[in-house]
N, C-alpha and C positions, 0 to 999 in steps of 0.2 A: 445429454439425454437424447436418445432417437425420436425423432420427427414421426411420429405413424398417422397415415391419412388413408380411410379406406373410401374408392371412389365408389359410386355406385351411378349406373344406368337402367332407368325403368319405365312401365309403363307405356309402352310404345312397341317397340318390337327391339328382342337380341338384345335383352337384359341382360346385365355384369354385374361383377363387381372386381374392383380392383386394391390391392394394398401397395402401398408405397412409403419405405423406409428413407429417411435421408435424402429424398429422390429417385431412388433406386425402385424399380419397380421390384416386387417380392412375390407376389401371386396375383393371379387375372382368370378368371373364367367366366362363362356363358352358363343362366341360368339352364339353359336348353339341355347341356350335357348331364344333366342330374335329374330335371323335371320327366328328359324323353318327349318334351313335346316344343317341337320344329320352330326355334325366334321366338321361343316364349317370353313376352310382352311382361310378366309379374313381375310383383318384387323378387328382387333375387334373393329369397333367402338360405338356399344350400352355397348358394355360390359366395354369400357374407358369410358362413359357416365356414367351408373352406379356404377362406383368404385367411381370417382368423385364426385359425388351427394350424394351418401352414405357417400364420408370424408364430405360432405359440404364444398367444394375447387374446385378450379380452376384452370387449367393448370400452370396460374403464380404460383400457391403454392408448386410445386411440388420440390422438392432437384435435382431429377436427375431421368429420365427414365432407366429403365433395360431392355434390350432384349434378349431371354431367349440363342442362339446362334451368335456362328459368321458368318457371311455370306462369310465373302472374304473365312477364313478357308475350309467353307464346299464346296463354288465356287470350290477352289486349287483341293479338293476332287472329284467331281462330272469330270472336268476336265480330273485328273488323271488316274478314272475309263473308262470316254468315250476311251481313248489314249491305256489302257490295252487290251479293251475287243473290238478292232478296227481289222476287217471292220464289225464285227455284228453287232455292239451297232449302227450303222450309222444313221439307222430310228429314234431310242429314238431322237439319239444326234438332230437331224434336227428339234424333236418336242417342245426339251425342251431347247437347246442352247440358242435362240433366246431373250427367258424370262433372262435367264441369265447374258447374254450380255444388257440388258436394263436396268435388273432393280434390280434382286434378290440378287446377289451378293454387293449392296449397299442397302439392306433392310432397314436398319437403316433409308437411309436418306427417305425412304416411310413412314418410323412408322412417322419418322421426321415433313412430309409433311404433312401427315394423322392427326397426334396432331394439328398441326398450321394452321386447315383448321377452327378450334373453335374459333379462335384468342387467342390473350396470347402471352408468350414469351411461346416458348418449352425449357425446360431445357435441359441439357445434356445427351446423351444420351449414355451407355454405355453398349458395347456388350459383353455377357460371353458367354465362351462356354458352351454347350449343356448340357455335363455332370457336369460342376459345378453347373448347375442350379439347376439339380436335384437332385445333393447330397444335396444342399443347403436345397432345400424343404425336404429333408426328415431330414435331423439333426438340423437345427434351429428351429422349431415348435416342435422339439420332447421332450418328458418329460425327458430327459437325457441331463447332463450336459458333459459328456465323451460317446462316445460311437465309433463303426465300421460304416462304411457307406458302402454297396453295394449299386451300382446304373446298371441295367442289362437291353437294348432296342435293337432295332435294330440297328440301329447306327444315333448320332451328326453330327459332323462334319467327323472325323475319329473315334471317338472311342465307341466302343459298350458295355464295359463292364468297370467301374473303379471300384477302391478298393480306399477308405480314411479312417482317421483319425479325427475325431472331438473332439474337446478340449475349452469348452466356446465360444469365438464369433470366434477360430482358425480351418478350416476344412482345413485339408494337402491330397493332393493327392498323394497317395504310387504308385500304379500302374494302366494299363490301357490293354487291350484285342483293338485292332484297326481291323476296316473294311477289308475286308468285312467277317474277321473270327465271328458271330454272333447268338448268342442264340436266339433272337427275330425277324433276321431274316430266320432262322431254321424252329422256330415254324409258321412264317407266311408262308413258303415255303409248308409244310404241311396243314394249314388253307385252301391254293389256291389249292390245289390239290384234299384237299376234295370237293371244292365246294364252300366255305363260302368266303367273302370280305375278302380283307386284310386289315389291320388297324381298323376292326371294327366286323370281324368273327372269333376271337382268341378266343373270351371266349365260343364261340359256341362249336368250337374246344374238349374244356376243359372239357364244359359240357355233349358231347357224348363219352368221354376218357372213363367211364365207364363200358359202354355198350358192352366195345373189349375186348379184349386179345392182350398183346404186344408181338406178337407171330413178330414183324417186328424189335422189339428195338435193338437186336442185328444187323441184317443187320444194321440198323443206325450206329449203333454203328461202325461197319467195313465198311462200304462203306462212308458216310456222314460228322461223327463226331469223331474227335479223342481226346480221353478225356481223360487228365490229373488225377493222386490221387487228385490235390490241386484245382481243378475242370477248369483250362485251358484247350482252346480245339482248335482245326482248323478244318475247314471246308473243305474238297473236293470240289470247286469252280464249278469244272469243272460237277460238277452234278446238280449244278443250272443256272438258268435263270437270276437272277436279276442285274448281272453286264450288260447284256446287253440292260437293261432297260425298259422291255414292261412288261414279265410276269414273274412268280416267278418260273417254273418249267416246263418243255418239255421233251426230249424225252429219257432224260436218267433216267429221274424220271420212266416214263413209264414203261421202260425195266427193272427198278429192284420192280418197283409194281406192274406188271401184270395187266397191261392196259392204255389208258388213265385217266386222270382225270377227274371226277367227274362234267357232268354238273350244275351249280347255279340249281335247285329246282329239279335236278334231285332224282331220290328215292335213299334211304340211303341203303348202302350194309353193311353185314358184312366187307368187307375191309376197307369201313369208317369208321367203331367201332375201327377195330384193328390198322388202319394206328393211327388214335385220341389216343388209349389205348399207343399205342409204343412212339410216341413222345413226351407225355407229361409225362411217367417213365424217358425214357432219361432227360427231362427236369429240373424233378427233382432232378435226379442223378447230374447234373449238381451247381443245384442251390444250393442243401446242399453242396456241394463238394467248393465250393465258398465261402458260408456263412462258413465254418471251420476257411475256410483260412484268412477270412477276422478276423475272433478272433483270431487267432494263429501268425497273423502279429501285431495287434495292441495291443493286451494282455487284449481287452476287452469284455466283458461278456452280452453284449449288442450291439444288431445289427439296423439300420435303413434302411431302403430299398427306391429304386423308380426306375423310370425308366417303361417304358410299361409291362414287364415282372412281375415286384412285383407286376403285378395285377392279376398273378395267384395266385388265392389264395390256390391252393391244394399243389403249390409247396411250399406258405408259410407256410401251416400247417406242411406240413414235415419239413422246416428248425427249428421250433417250437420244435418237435418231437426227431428228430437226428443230429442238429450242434451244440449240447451241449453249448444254449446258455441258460441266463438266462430270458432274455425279446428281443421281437423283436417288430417295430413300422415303420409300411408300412404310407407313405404317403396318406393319401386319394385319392387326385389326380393326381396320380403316372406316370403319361403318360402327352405328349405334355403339358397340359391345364397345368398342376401342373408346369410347367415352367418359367411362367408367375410370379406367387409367389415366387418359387428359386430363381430365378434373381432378384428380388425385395432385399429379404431377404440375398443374399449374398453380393449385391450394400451397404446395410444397415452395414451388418458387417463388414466397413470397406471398401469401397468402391471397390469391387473384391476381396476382404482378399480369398474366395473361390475358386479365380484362381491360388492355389498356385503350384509351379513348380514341375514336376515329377520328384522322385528320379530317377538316372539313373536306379540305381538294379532291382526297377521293373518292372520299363518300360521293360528295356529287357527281362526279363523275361520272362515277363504275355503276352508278344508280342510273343515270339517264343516259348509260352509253355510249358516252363519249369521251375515254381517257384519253389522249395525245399519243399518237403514233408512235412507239418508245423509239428511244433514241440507243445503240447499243454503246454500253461501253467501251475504253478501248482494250480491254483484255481479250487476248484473242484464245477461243476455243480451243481446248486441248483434250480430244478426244482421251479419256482414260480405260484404260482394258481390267478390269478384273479387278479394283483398287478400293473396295469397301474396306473399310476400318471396322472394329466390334464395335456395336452400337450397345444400349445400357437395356435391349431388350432379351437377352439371353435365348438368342435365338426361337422368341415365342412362346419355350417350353416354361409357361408360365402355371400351368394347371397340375393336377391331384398325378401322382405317382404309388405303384404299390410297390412293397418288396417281395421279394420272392417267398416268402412264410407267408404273407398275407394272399400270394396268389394261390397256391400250392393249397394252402386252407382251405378257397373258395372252388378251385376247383375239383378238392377232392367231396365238397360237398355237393357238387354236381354231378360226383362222379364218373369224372370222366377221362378215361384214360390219358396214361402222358408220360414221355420223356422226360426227362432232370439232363440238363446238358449244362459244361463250363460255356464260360458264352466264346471263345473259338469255337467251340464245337459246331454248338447253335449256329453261327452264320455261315460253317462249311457247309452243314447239312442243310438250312435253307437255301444257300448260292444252289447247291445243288438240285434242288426244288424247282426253283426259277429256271436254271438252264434246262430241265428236261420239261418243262413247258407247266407248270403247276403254278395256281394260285396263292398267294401265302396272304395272311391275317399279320399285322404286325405289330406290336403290342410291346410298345418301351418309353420305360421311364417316365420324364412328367408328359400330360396332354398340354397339345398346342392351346395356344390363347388366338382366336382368329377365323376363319371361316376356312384356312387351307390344314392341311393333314400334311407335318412336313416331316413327316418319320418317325412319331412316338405311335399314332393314331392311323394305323394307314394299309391299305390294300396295294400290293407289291406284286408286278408280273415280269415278266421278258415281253422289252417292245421290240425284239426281231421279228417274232412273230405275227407276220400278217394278219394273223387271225383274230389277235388279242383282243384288238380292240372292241369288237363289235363279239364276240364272249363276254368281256367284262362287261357292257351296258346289258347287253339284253340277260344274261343268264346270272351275272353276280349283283351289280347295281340294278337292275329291271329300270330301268331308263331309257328316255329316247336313245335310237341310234345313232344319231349325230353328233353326239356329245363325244367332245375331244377330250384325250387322257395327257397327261402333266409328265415329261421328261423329270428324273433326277438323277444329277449327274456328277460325278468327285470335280469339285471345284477348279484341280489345275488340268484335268481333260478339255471342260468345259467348250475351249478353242478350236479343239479339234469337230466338234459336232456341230456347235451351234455359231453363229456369228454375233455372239451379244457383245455389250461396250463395254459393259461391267457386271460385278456380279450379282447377283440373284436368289440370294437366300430363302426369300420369302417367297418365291413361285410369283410374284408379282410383275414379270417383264416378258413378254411375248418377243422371241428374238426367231427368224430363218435359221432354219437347219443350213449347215453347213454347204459350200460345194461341195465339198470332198464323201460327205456321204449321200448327196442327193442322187437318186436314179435318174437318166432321161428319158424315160417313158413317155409314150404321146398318149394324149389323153383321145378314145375313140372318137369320132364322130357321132355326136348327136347326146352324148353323155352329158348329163345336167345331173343337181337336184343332189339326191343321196346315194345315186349310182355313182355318182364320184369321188365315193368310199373305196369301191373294189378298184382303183387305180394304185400301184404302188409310188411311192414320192422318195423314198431314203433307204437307207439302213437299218431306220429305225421305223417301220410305217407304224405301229400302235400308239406312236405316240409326234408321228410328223399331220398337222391339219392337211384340210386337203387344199390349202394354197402354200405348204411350204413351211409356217411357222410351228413353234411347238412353244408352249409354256411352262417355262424352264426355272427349275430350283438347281441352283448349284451346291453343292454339300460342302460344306468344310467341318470344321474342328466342333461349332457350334451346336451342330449335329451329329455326335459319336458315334452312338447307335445305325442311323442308318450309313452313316459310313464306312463303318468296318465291314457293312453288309456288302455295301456296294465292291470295296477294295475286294473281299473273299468272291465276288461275283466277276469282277474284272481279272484275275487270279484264274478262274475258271475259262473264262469266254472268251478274253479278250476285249470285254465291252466293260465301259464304265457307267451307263445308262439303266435305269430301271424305271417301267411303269411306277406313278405313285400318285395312287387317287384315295380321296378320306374313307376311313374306314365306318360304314355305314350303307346304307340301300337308301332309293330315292323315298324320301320324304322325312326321313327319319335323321334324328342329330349325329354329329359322330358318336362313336362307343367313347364311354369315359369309363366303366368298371369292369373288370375281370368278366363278372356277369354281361355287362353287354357285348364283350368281344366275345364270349362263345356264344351267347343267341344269337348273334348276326352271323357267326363260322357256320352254326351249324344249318338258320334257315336259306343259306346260297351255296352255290358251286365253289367256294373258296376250298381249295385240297387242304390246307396245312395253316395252324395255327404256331406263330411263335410269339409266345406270351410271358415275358423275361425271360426265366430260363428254364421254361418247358414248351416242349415241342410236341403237340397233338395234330395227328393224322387222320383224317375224314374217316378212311376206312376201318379205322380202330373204335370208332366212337358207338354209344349205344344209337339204337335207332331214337329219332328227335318223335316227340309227341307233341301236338298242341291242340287247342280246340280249336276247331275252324280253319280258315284259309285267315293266315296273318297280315297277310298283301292287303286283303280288301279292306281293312281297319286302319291303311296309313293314309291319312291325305294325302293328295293330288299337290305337289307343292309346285 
């Protein structure tokens, strides 16, 4: 009899939910894609509706529910903190106690209520903590049978950073980093300072880290963070906000960075390059420093990652580069929503096999900062190029899929004009798109499970084109300038552009564009800031940063759909590269339905929609109507 466990993530932000056959992951999506509203925190109940319908089951079928943390745990916590950081914290306490006391601290029995509102029995429902979830999701789906687990967020319940062990369906947890000492929440403390969202303005962060000079990383360093050889750290508390619950950073931030902070769309300064530039080298400094240790305690040669932080990807290119591993495999959906799956997946191995108990040694340890200078194994590093194996996440494409009668239906109730193309057709006729310089919509098969857009969901250009990049933010995404756009590139190319060690499926590894296509352009005299946009860097400038790297998905088999695209583009051009940024505008989730890929075609510059196997052209369509200006009704995310 099949095993069915659906996980679910809620109440927080970048609610999920997840099903899991036999272990197998079977469907995953974000409440966000269904609701339309950006990390929506609710229960997920479209997203339990389509995990359901995709097994072709029913609440009675399920083994047992998993929830991705524990509540009473993190209750104890929240608790603890209000009673440390007392009489400041008194406002949060008054805002957020009350939820507490009702209801959160018993979440369970709401996911409870929430399932049993479908009718059915609800199965049992069993709560992991936060961090086994996510080691869970990063080592069960991963194409390694032994491997290191780093899992690095802001913090679970208490713990912000663990270190395990995976061993077949056995993950042991060696040590743990606990609140409020925190890497992710470090980096959000900076995020708020410069200006950007928390929970949802990190990667922004990341992307103008660039553009600075870490002329601050050392104050970091002595004022902020105190960071271990083996990469444990502790925090100076007393320099942040967030124990007391409202904001992440006040007035002592202030006094050691020469001003307030940074208002939301205020203009960007060089202090916001170099604050970005300083915290995300500390960052890194950290997360190799980790990743060592995590192979030097387990004596394995292979890392898996998650947690909010392993979606930096530039600090996974460095762990890549220098923790002397030989393969590393980031979950795709490494943050909240990927929790939903971990808990699934760890309920499966064993019903909690994943919550296994902290050695003492570490605990203490990696708690008070002082694990032992690892010592390396004697296996010696064997740089591997291109050598990922299928891992059991099917390339992401975990979400809702339409056929084409189902599309075809909706959009002729739209109606709105369209081509019927065999699909050669379809990606001659869009290759051809792209190579004369047009934006295309791109719209196939299932939606990714994850925070990246890796070819079902996705906005597709020519990054020859100098131009491209700074068209798509301001005119199609209406986003900052700055923001750097994602290379995807046919898997066995990959070497000729970019310089990565291995491959790249999930857009998760920030690797240097090649020599062989880099220009040598001098950069002007006096050029800073975001003038060091109009500098050219490669082949590819729409999608080379402006120090060189690019954030690279390599394509293979995993991904059909955009690959045949790319082959009939490479076919054409010569080039096996395509812009591939999520298909959506700033603040808004990606498109998950027929319907939302033509409101988003039609409210931007995007030329051509290909949406299975129809092909809609801007200038064919009726004129778009709506009430209002649509922009000014999205949040600022």
């Amino acid at each position: 009899m099949t095993e069915l466990v659906l996980g679910v993530s809620a109440f927080y932000h970048d609610s999920a939910a997840a099903l899991v056959a036999d272990g197998v992951p079977v469907a995953a999506a974000q409440e966000e894609r269904f609701s339309r509203r950006r990390h929506d925190p609710s229960f997920p109940r479209h997203a339990v509706e389509y995990c359901l319908e995709a097994g072709g089951i029913t609440v009675d079928d399920l083994s047992a529910v998993a929830y991705y943390e524990d509540p009473a745990l993190k209750f104890r916590r929240v608790i603890a903190t209000f009673a440390e950081s007392a009489p400041h914290a008194l406002p949060a306490f008054r805002d957020s106690f009350p939820g507490w006391l009702r209801w959160k601290r018993r979440a369970t029995d709401a996911v409870r209520d929430e399932l049993a509102r479908g009718g059915g029995a609800v199965p049992p429902i069993v709560a992991l903590r936060h961090h086994a979830s996510h080691a869970a999701s990063a080592f069960f789906p991963s194409p390694f049978r032994t491997a290191a687990v780093l899992c690095i967020d802001g913090v679970g319940e208490w713990a912000t950073t663990t270190l395990w062990h995976g061993r077949g369906t056995e993950l042991r947890q060696l040590a743990e980093l606990r609140f409020p000492h925190s890497l992710g929440l470090l980096y959000s403390a900076f995020t708020y300072f410069c200006g950007f969202k928390v929970d949802s303005g990190e990667y922004k962060l990341m992307g103008l880290a660039p553009y600075g000079k870490p002329r601050f990383a050392a104050l970091i360093r002595e004022r902020l963070i105190d960071v271990k050889p083996d990469g444990t750290f502790r925090l100076d508390v007393r320099r942040f906000e967030f124990l007391r619950g409202r904001v992440m950073t006040g007035r002592a931030f202030e006094e050691l960075f020469g001003g307030p902070r940074r208002e939301p769309e205020g203009p960007l300064t060089e202090r916001e390059f170099d604050l970005a530039a300083s915290v995300q080298q500390v960052t890194e400094e950290v997360v190799v420093r980790l990743a060592r240790t995590a192979r030097a305690l387990t004596g394995e040669s292979r890392l898996c990652m998650a947690g909010g932080v392993a979606l930096n990807c530039v600090a996974n290119g460095k762990v890549v580069e220098q923790a002397g591993l030989d393969e590393l495999w980031v979950q795709p959906a490494a943050g909240d929503a990927g929790g939903a799956l971990g808990a699934a997946l760890a309920v499966t191995h064993g019903r909690g096999a994943a919550r296994a108990h902290l050695t003492a040694d570490g605990l203490d340890a990696m708690s008070s900062g002082g694990v032992r200078e690892p010592k390396h194994s004697g296996t010696r590093h064997r740089p591997s190029i291109l050598t990922y194996r299928q891992d059991a996440m099917s390339g992401a494409l975990l979400g809702p899929k339409y056929s084409d009668e189902q599309i075809g239906a909706r959009l002729d109730r739209l109606q709105a004009p369209y081509t019927r193309l065999d699909p050669d057709a379809l990606v001659r006729e869009v290759a051809a798109a792209l190579a004369d310089g047009k934006i295309v919509g791109w719209f196939q098969g299932r939606m990714e499970f994850g925070p990246r857009a890796l070819g079902s969901r996705s906005i597709l250009a020519d990054p020859r084109d100098p131009g491209m990049q700074s068209a798509l933010n301001l005119r199609t995404k209406f986003r900052e300038s700055f923001r750097p756009f994602a290379p995807a590139v046919l898997a066995e190319d990959a070497k000729d552009y970019f310089e990565l060690r291995q491959d790249s499926p999930y857009m998760l590894l920030v690797s240097r564009v090649s020599a062989a296509q880099r220009l040598d352009h001098e950069v002007p005299a006096g050029t800073a800031g975001l003038d060091l946009l109009r500098v050219p860097r490669s082949t590819i400038p729409a999608v080379t940063h402006i120090d060189g790297t690019a954030r690279v998905q390599t394509v293979g088999p995993a991904h059909p759909h955009l690959r045949r695209l790319l082959l009939a583009f490479k076919e054409r051009t010569n080039c096996p590269v395509l812009i591939n940024t999520s298909f959506n505008v700033r603040g808004e989730p990606i498109v998950n339905s027929p319907e939302d890929a033509y409101t988003c075609f039609m409210r931007t510059n995007i030329d051509a929609l290909a949406i299975g196997g129809f092909l809609l052209r801007k200038e064919a369509q009726p004129v778009w109507e709506e009430e209002g200006d649509w922009r000014a009704r999205i949040p600022v995310d």
